[in-house]
matplotlib code that plots the C-alpha trace (Angstrom):
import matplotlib.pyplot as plt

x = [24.4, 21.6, 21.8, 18.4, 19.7, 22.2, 24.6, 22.6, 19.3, 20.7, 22.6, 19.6, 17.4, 20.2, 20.6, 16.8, 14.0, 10.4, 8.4, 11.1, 11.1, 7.4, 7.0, 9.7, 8.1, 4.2, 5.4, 7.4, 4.4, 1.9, 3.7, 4.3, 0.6, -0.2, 2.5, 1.0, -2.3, -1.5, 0.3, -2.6, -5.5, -2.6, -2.2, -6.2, -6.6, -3.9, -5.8, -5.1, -5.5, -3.3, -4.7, -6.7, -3.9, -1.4, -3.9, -4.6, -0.8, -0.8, -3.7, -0.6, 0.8, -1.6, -3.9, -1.5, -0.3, -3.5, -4.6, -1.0, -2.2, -5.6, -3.4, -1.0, -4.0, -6.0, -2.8, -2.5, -5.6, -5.8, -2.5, -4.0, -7.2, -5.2]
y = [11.7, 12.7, 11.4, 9.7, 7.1, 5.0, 3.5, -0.2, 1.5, 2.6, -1.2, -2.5, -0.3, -0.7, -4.4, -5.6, -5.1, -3.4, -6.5, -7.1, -3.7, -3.7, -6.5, -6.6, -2.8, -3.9, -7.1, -4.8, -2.3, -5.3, -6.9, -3.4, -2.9, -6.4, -5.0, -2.5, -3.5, -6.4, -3.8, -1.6, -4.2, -5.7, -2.1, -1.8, -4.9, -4.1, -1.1, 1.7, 5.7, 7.0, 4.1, 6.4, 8.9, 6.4, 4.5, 7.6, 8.0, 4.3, 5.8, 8.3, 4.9, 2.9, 4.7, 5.9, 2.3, 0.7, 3.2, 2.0, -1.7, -1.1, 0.4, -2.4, -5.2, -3.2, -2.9, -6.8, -7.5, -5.6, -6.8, -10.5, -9.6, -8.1]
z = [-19.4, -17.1, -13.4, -14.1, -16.7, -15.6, -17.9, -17.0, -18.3, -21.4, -21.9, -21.4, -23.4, -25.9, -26.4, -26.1, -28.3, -27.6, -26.7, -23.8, -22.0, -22.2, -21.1, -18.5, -17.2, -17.3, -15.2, -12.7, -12.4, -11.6, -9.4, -7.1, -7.7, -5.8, -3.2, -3.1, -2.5, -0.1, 2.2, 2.4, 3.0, 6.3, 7.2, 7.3, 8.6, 11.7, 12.5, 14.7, 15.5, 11.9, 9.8, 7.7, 6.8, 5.8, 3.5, 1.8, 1.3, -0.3, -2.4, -4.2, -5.3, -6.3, -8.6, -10.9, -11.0, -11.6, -14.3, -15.9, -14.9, -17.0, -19.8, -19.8, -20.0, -22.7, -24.8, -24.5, -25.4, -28.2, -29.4, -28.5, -30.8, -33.7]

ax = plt.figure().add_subplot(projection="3d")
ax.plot(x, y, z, "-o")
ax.set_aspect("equal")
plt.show()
């Protein structure tokens, strides 16, 4: 078994269905996107000599979770529309 799946990830994965783990993952990944987000726009707000380095670092993080945000939404809707 790989280091990267735990035995709780593959129980899991194991015992629910699809509409579950996506579910359960696309609400995970939104949530730490509004984290995300909040923490940057306090960080901005707070100011200060480094601000601009560390907001780039937040940038890393976010847009790779907000492209999966507007994948996650499209998905729904077109699931919604079907």
């Amino acid at each position: 078994m790989s280091s990267t799946v735990t035995a709780v990830t593959l129980a899991m994965a194991r015992t629910h269905t699809y509409a579950v783990l996506s579910t359960t993952v696309g609400v995970i990944a939104i949530l730490l996107l509004l984290v995300l987000l909040a923490h940057k726009e306090l960080l901005r707000a707070r100011g200060g000599s480094r601000v601009t380095e560390r907001l780039r670092a937040f940038d890393v993080a976010i847009i790779p979770l907000l492209v999966s945000f507007l994948c996650i939404i499209t998905v729904r809707f077109a699931l919604f529309l079907h």
